[in-house]
C-alpha positions in Angstrom: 22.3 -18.1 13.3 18.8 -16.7 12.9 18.2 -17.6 17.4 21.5 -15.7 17.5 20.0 -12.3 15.4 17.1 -12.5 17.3 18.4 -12.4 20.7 21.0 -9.7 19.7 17.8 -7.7 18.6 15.7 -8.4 21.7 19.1 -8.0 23.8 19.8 -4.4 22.2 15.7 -3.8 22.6 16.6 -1.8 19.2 15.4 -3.3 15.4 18.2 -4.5 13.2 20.1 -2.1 11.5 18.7 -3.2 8.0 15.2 -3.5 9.5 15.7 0.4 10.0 17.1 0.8 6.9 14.2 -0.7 5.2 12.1 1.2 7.5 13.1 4.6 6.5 13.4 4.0 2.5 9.7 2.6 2.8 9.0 5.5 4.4 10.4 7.9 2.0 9.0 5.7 -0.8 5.3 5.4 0.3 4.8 9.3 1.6 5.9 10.0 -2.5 4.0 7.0 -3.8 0.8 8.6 -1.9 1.0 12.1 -3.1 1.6 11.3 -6.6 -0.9 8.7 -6.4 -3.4 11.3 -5.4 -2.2 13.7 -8.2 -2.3 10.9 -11.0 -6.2 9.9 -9.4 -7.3 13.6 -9.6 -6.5 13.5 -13.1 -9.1 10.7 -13.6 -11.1 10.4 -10.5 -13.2 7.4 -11.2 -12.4 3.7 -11.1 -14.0 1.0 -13.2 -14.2 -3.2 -13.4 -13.4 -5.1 -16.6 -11.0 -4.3 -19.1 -11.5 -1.1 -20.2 -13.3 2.2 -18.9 -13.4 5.9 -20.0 -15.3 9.5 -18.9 -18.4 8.5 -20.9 -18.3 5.1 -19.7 -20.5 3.8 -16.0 -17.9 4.0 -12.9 -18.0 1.5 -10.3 -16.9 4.3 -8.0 -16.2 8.0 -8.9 -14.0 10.1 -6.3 -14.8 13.7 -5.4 -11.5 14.9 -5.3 -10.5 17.2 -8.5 -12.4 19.7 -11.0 -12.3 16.8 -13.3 -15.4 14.8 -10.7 -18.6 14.2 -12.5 -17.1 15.0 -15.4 -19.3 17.7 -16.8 -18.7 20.1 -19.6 -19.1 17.7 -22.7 -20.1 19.2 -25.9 -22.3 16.6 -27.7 -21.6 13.1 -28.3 -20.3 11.6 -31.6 -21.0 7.7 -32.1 -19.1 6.0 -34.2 -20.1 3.2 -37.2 -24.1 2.7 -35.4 -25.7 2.7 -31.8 -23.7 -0.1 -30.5 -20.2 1.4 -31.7 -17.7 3.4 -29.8 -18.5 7.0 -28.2 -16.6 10.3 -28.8 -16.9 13.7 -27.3 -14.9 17.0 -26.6 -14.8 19.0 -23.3 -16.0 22.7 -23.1 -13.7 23.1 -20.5 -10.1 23.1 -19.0 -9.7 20.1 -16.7 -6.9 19.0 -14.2 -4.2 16.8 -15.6 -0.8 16.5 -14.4 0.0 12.9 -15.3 3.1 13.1 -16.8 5.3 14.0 -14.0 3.0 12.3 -11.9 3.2 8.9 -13.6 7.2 9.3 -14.0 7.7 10.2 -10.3 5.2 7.5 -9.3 7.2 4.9 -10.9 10.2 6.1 -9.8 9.5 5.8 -6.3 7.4 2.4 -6.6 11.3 0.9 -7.8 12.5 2.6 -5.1 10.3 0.5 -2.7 9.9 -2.5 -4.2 13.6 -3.4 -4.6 14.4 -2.7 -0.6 11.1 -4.6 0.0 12.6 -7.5 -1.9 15.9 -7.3 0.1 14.0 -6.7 3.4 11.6 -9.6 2.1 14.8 -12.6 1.5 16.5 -10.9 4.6 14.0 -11.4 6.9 13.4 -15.1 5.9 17.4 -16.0 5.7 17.3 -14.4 9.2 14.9 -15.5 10.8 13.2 -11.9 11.6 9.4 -13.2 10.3 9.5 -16.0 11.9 10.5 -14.9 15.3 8.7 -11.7 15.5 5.6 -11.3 12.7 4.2 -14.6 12.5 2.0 -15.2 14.8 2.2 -18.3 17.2 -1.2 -20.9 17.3 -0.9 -20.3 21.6 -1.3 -16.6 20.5 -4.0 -16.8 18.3 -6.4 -17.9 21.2 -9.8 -16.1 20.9 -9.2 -15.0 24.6 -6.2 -13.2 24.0 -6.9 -11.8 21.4 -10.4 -10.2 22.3 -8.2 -9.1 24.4 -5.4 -7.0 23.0 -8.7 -5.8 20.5 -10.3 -4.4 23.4 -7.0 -2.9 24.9 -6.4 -1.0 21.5 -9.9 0.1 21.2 -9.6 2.0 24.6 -5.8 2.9 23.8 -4.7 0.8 26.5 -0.9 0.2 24.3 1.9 -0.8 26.7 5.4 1.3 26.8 7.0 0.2 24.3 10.3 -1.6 24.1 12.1 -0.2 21.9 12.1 -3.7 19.6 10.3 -6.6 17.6 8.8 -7.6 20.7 5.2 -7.2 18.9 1.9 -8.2 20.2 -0.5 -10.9 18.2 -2.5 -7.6 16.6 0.8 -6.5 15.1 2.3 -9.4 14.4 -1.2 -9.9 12.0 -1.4 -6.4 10.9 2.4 -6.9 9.9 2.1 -10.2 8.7 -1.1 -8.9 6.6 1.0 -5.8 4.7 4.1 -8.0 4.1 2.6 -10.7 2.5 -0.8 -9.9 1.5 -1.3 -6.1 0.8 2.6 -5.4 -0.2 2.6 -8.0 -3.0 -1.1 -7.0 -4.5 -0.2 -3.4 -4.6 2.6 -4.4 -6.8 1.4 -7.1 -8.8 -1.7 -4.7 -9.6 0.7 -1.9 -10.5 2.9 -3.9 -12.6 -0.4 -5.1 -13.8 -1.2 -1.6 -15.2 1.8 -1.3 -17.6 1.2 -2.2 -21.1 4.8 -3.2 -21.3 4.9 -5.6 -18.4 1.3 -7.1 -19.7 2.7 -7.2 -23.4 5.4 -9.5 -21.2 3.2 -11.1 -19.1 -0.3 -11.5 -20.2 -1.6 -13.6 -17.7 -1.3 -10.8 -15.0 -4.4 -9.2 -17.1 -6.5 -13.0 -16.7 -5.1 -13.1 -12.9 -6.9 -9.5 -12.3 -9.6 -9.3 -14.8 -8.5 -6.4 -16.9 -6.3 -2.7 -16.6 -9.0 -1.6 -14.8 -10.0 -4.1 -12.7 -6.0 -3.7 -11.6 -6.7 -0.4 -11.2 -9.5 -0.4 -9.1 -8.0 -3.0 -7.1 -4.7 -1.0 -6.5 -6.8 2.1 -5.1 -8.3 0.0 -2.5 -5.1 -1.8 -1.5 -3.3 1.6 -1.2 -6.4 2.8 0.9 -6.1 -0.1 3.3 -2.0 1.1 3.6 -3.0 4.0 4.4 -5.1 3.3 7.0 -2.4 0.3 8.5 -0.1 4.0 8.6 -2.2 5.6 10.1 -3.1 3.4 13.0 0.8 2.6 12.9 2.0 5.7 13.9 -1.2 6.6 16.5 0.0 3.5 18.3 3.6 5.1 18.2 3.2 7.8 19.8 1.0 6.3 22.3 3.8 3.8 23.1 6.3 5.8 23.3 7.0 7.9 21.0 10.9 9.4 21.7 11.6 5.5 22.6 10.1 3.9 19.4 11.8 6.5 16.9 15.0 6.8 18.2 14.8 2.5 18.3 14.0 2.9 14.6 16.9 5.4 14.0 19.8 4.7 16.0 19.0 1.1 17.2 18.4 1.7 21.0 
């Protein structure tokens, strides 16, 4: 069954009609995941490793991105019980936070991915779509080739494209890479971040080190989607770009 759905996708040269489906829901799902993302990050622009992490705290990394960067504007700080204890201190001024619709619409639309994914996920197993079209054969793995197809893409050298899964070894790694790898650690990390889940499932907090470790990690995962998007639809439109969207629309 799955030799027969692939050759009626190569055949058609169009991607399965729940392949598109999928397509276009991710899409949907991750342009509103990004920009609420953003919005939730500007509210707190700095990310941290361990457990816990706070304005008057070090940052591993602190983002330039909102009013609220560097955090300045503290009126003195209050310690609590001696030295060692915890720190307090109030703003002198107005900063950006827009969390709560943020966090709601974030979540919202991370459901709204991850259940498809799922669906796309068992589909594509039970069909056979992975293995005939993402992973990546040992013949086409061969450093020759795929210096190769690296040094083609670096000079933009993309062939027309077909209108199908007929990927080459670069996307058939960049695809295995987000399905597998980068899809699963975004969530995991998110779910990771939600005292509810955690109350649940306290190991996720030992597999990632902490609520902000999960954080931190879910920032850079999301950046490294970004960038896979990015260089996904540059090589679209060299390809092709009429042929690839109306393949990932109508079906041929």
């Amino acid at each position: 069954m799955s030799d027969v759905l692939g050759q009626q996708e190569l055949g058609t040269h169009g991607h399965a009609r729940w392949v598109r489906i999928s397509h276009w829901i991710a899409t949907v799902s991750l342009l509103t995941l990004a920009f609420t993302g953003v919005v939730i990050l500007m509210a707190h622009p700095r990310l941290y490793w361990g457990d816990v992490g706070n304005d008057l705290t070090p940052a591993l990394v602190e983002l330039p991105i909102s009013r609220n960067y560097r955090h300045g504007g503290w009126a003195r700080p209050a310690q609590f019980f001696d030295t060692a204890g915890p720190i307090s201190a109030s703003r002198t001024y107005d900063i950006f936070n827009q969390n709560g619709w943020g966090r709601s619409l974030h979540f919202l639309a991370a459901w709204c991915l991850v259940l498809p994914g799922v669906l796309y996920l068992l589909t594509g197993m039970a069909g056979g779509h992975f293995r005939l079209h993402m992973v990546p054969r040992g013949r086409e793995l061969a450093p020759r080739l795929v210096w190769g197809e690296v040094v083609n893409h670096v000079r933009f050298r993309v062939p027309p494209a077909s209108g199908g899964p007929n990927y080459g070894v670069l996307q058939k790694c960049a695809y295995s890479c987000v399905v597998f790898v980068a899809a699963p650690l975004i969530v995991a990390t998110g779910l990771t971040m939600s005292p509810a889940v955690t109350a649940a499932l306290p190991s996720l907090l030992w597999l990632f080190g902490g609520y902000q470790s999960a954080r931190t990690m879910h920032f850079f995962t999301f950046v490294v989607l970004l960038l896979f998007v990015l260089v996904h639809v540059v090589m679209v439109i060299k390809s092709g770009f009429r042929r690839q969207i109306r393949a990932m629309t109508v079906g041929d």
